[in-house]
LUMDODO-35861 format. One record per atom (N, C-alpha, C, O, CB): residue in one letter; atom name; x, y, z. Coordinates in Angstrom, 2 decimals. Glycine has a CB too. Example, Ala and Ser with C-alpha at 12.3 -4.5 7.8 and 13.67 -1.06 7.14 Angstrom:
<recs>
REC r  a      c1      c2      c3
REC A  N   13.19   -5.69    7.80
REC A CA   12.30   -4.50    7.80
REC A  C   13.20   -3.30    7.80
REC A  O   14.24   -3.32    8.46
REC A CB   11.31   -4.47    9.05
REC S  N   12.85   -2.25    7.08
REC S CA   13.67   -1.06    7.14
REC S  C   12.90    0.03    7.87
REC S  O   13.41    1.14    8.04
REC S CB   14.08   -0.60    5.72
</recs>
This chain:
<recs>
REC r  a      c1      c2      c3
REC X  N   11.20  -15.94   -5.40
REC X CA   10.23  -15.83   -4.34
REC X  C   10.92  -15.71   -2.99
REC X  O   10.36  -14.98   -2.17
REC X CB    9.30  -17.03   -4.35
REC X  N   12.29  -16.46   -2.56
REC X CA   12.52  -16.17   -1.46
REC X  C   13.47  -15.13   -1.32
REC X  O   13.60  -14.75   -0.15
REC X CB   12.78  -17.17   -0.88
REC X  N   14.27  -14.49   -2.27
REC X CA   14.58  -13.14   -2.41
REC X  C   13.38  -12.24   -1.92
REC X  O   13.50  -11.65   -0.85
REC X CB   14.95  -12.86   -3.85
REC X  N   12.39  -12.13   -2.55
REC X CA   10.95  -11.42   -2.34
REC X  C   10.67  -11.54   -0.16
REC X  O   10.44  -10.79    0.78
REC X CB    9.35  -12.73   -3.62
REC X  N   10.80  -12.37   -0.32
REC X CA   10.40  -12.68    0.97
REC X  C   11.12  -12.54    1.87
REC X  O   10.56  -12.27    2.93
REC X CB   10.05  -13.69    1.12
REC X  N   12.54  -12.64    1.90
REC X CA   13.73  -12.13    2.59
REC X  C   14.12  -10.81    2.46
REC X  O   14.70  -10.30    3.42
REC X CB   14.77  -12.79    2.24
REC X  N   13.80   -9.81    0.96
REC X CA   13.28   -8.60    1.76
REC X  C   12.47   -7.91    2.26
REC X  O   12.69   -6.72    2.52
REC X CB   13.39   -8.06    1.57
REC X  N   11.09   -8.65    2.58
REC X CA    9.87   -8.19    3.08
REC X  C   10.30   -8.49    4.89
REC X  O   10.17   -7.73    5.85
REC X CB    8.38   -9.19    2.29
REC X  N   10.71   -9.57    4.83
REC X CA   11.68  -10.14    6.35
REC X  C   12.04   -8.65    7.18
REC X  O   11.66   -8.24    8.28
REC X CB   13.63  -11.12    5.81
REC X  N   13.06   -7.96    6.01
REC X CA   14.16   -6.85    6.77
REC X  C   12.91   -5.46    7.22
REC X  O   12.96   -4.49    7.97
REC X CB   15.79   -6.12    5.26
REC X  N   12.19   -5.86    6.58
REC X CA   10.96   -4.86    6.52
REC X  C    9.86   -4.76    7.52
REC X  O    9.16   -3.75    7.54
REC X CB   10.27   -5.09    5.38
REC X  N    9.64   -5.92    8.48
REC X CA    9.08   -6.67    8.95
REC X  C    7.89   -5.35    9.98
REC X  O    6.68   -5.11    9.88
REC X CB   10.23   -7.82    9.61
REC X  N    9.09   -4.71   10.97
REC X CA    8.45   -3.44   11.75
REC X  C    7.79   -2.50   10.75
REC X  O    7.07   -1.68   11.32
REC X CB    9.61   -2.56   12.59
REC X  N    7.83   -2.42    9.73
REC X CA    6.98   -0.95    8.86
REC X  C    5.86   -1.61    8.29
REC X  O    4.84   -1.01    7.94
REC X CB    7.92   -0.05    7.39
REC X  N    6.11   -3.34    8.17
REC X CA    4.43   -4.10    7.50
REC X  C    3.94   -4.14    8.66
REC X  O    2.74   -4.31    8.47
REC X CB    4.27   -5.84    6.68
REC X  N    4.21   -4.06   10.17
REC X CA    3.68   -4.19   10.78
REC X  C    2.69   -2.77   11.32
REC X  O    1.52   -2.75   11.72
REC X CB    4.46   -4.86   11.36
REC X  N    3.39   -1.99   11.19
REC X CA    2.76   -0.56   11.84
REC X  C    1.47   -0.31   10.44
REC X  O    0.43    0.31   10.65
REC X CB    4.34    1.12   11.99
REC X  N    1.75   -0.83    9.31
REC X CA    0.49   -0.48    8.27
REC X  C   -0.44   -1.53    8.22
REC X  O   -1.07   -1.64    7.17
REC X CB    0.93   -0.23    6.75
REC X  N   -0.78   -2.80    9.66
REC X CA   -1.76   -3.66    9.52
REC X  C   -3.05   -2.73    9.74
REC X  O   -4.05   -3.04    9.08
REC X CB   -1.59   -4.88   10.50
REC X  N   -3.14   -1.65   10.56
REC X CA   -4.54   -1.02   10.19
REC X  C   -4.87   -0.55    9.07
REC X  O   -6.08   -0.57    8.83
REC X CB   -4.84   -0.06   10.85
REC X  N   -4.02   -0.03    8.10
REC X CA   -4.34    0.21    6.92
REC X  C   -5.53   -1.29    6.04
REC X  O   -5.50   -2.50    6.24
REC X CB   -2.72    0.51    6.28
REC X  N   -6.26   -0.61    5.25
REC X CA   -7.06   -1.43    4.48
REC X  C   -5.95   -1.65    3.28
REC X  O   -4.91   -1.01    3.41
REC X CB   -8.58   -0.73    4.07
REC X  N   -6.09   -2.49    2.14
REC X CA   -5.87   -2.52    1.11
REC X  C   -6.04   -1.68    0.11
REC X  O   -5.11   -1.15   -0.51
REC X CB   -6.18   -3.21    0.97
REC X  N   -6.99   -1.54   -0.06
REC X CA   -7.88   -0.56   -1.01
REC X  C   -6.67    0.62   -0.49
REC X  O   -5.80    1.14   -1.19
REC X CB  -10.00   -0.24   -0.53
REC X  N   -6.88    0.80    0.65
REC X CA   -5.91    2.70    1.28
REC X  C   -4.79    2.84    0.71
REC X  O   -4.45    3.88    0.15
REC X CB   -5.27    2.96    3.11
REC X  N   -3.84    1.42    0.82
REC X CA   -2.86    1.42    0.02
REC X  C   -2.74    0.93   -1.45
REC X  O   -1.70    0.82   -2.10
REC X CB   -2.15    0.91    0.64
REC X  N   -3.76    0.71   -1.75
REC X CA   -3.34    1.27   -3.12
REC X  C   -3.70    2.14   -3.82
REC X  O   -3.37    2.32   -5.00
REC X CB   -3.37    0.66   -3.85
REC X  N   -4.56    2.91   -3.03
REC X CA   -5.12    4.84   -3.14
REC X  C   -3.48    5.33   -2.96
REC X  O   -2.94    6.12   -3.72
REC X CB   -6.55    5.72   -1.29
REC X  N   -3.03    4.89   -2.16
REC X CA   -1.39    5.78   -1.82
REC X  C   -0.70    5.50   -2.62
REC X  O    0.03    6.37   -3.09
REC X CB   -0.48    5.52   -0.56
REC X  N   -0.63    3.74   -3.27
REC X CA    0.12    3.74   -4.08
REC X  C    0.07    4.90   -5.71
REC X  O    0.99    5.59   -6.15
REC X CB    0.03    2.38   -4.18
REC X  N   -1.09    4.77   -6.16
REC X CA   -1.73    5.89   -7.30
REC X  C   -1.53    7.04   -6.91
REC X  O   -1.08    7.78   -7.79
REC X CB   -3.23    5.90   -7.60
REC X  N   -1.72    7.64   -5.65
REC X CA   -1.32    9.31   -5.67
REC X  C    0.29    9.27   -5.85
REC X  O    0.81   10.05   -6.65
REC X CB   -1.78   10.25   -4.00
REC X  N    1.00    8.42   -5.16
REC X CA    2.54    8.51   -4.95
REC X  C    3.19    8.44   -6.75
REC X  O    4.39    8.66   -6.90
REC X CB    3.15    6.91   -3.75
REC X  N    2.46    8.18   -7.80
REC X CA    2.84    7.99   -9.36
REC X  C    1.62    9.68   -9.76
REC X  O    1.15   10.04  -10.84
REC X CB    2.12    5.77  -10.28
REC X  N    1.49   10.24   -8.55
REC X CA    0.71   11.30   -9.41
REC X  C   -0.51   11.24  -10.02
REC X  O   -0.85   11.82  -11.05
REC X CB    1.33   11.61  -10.34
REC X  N   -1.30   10.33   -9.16
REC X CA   -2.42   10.22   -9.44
REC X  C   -2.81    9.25  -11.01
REC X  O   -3.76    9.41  -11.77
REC X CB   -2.78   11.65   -9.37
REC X  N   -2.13    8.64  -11.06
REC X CA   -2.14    8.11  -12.77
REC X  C   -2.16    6.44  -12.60
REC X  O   -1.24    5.65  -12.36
REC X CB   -0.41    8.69  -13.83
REC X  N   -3.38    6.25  -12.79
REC X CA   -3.71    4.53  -12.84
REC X  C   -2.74    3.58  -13.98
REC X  O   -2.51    2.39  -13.77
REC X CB   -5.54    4.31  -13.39
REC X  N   -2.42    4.02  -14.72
REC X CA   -1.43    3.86  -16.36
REC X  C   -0.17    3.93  -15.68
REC X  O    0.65    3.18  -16.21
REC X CB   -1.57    5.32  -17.82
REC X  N    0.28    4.55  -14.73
REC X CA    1.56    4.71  -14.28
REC X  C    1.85    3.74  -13.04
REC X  O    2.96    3.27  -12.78
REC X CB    1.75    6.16  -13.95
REC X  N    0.63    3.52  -12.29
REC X CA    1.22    2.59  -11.84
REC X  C    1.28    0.67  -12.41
REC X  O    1.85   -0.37  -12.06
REC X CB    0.71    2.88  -10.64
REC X  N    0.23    1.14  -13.50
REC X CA   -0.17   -0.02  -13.78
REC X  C    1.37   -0.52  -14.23
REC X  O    1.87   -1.45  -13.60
REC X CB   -1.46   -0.04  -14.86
REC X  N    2.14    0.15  -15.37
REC X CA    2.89    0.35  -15.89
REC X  C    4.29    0.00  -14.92
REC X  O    5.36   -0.42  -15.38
REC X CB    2.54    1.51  -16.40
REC X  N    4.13    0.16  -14.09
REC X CA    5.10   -0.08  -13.06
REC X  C    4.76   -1.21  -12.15
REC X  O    5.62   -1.30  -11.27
REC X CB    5.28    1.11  -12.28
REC X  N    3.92   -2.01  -12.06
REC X CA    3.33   -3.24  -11.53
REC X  C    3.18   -4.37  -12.56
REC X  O    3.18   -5.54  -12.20
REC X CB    2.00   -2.92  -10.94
REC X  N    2.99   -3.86  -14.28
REC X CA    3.43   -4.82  -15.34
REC X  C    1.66   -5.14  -14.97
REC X  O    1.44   -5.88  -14.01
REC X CB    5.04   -6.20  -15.09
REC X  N    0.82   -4.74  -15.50
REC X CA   -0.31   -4.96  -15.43
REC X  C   -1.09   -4.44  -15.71
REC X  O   -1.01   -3.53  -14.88
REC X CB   -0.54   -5.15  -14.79
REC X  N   -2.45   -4.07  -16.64
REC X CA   -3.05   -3.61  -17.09
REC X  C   -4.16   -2.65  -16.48
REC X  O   -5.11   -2.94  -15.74
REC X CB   -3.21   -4.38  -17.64
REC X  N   -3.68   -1.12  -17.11
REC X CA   -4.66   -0.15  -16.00
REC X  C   -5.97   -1.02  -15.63
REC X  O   -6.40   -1.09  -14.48
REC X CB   -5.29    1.50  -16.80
REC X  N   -6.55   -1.68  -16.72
REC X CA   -7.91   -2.30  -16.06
REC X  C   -8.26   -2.97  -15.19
REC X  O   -9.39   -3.22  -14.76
REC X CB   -8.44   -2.84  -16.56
REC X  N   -6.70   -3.45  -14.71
REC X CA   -6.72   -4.80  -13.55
REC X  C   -6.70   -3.88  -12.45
REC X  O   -7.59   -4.18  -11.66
REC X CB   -5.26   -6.09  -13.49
REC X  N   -5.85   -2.55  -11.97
REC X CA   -6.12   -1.71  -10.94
REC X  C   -7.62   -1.41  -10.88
REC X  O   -8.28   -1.50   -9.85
REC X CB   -5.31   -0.50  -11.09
REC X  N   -8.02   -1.10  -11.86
REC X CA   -9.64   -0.58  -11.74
REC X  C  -10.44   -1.74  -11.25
REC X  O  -11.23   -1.49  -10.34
REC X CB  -10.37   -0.07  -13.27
REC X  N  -10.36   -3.24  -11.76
REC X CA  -10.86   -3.81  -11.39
REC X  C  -10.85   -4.18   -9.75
REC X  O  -11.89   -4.28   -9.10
REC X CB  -10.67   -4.41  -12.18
REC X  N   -9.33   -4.40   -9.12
REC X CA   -8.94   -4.17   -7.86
REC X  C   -9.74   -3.58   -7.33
REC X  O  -10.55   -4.17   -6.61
REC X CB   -7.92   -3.66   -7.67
REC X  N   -9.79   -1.86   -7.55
REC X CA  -10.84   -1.08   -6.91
REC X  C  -12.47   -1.32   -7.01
REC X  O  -13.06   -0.40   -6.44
REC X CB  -10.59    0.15   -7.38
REC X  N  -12.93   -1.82   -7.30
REC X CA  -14.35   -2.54   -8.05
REC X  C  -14.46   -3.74   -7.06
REC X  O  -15.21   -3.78   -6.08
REC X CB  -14.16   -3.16   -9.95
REC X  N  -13.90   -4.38   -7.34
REC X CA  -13.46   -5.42   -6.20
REC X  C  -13.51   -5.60   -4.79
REC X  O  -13.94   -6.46   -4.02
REC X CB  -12.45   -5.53   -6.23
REC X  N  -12.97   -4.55   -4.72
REC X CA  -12.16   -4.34   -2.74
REC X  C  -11.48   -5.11   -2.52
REC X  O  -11.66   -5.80   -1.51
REC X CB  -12.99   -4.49   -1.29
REC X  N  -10.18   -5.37   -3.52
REC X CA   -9.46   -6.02   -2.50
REC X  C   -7.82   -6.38   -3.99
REC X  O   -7.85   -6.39   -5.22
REC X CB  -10.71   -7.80   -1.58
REC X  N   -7.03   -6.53   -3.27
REC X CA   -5.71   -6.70   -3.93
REC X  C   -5.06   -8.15   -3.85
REC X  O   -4.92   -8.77   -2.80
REC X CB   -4.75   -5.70   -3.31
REC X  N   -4.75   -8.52   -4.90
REC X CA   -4.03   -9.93   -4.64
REC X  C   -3.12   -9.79   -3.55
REC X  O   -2.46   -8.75   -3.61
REC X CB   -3.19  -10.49   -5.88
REC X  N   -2.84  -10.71   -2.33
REC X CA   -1.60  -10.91   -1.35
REC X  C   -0.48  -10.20   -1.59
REC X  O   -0.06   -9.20   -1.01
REC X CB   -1.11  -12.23   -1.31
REC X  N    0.09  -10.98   -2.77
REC X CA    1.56  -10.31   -2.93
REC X  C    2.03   -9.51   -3.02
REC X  O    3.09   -9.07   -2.58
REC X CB    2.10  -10.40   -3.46
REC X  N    0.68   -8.88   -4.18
REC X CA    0.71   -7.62   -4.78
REC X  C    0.54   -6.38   -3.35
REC X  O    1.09   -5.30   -3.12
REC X CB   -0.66   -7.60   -6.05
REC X  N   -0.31   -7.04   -2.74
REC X CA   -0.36   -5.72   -1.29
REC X  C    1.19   -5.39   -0.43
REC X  O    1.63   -4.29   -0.11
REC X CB   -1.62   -6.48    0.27
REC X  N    1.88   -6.94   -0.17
REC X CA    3.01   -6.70    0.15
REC X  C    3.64   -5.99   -0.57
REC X  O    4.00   -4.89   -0.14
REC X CB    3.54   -7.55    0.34
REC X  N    3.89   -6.31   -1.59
REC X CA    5.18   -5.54   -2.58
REC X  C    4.37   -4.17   -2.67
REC X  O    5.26   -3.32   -2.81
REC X CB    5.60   -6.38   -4.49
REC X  N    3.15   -3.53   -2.66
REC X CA    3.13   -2.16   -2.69
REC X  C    3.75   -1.82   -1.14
REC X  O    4.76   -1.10   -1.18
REC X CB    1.53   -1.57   -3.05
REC X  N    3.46   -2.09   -0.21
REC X CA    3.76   -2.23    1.12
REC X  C    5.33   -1.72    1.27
REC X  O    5.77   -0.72    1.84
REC X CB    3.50   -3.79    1.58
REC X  N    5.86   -2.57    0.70
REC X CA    7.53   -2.65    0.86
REC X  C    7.98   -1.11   -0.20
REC X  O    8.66   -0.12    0.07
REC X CB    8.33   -4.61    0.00
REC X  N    7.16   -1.56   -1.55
REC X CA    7.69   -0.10   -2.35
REC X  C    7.42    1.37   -1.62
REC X  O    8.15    2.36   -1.54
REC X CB    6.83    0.03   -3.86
REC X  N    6.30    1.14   -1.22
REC X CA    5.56    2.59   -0.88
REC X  C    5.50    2.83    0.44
REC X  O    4.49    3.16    1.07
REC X CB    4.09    2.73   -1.35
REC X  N    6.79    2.64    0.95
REC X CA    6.75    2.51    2.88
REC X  C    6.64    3.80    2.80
REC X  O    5.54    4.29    3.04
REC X CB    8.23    1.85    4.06
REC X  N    7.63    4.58    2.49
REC X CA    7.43    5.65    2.95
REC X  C    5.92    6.35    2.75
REC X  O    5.29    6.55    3.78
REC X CB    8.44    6.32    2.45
REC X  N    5.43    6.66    1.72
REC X CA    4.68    6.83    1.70
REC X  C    3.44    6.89    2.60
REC X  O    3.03    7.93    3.12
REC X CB    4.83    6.48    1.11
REC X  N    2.81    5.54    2.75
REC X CA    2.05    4.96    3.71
REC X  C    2.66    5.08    4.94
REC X  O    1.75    5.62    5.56
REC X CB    1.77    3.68    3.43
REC X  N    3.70    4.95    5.84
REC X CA    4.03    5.46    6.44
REC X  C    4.03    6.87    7.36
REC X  O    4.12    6.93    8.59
REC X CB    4.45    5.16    6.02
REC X  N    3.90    8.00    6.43
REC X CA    3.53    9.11    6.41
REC X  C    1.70    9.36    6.43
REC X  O    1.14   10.39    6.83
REC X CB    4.29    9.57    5.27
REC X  N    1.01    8.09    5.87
REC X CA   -0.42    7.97    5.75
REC X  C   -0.67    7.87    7.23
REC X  O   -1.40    8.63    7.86
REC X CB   -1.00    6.71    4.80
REC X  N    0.05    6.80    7.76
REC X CA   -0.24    6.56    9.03
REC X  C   -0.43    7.47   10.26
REC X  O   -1.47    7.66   10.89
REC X CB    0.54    5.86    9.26
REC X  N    0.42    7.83   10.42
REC X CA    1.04    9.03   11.08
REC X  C   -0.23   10.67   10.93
REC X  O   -0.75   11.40   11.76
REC X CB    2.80    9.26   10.05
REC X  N   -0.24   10.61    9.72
REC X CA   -1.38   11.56    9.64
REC X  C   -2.63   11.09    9.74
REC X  O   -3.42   12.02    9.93
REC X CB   -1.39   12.23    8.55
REC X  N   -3.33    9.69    9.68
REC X CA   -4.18    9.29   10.44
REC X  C   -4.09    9.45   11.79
REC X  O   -4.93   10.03   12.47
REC X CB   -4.33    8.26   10.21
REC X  N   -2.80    8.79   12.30
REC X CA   -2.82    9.00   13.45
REC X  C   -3.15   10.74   14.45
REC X  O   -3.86   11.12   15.38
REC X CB   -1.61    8.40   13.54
REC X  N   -2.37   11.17   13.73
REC X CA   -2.50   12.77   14.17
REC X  C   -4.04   13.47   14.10
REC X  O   -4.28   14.55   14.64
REC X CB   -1.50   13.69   13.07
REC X  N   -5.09   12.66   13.33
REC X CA   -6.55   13.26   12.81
REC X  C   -7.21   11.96   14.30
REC X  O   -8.33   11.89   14.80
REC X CB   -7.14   12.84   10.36
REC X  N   -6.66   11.60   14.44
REC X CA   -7.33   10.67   15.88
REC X  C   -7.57   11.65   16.98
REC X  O   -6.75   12.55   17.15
REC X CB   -6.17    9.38   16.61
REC X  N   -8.71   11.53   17.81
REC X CA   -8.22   12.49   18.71
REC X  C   -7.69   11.25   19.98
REC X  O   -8.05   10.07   19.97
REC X CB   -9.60   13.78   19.18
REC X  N   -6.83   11.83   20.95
REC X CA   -6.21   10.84   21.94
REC X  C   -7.57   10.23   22.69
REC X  O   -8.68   10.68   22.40
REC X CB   -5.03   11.67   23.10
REC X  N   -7.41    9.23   23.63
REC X CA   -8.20    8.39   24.58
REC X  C   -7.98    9.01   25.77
REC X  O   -6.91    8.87   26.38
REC X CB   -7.85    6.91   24.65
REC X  N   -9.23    9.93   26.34
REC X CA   -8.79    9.88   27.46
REC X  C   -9.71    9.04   28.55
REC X  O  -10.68    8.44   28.11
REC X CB   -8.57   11.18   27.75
REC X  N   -9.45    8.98   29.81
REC X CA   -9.57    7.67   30.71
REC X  C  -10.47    8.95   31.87
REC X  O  -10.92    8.59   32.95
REC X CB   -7.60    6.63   31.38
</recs>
């Protein structure tokens, strides 16, 4: 656990820029980033496609589990951001 947490630490500026992100968003990113395949990521999270489905049913992701997609799928989401950002139109005053 504090391995886990000491590299979420080094990570700290990229969890921070994805606090507007919802949960649910990232783990839509996480599933496209395996190619769209609920089995693949399940498979790679050690957890049963049904528990993602249920997640989505739900609205909402266990804690940890949001970090650690967070940390896996920076780039990713990262790139989510950014193109949200870019579909914003600016503020003007």
């Amino acid at each position: 656990m504090q391995l886990f947490l000491f590299f979420c630490g080094g990570r700290s500026a990229i969890i921070s820029d994805m606090k507007n992100l919802e949960t649910l968003e990232i783990l839509e990113i996480a599933i496209q980033a395996e190619g769209d395949n609920i089995s693949q990521l399940a498979r790679f999270l050690e957890v049963s496609p049904s528990t993602i489905t249920n997640w989505r049913a739900r609205g909402g992701v266990p804690h940890m589990t949001d970090r650690f997609l967070k940390v896996v799928y920076s780039k990713q989401i990262r790139a989510a951001v950014k193109a949200n950002k870019a579909s914003k139109p600016a503020a003007t005053e």
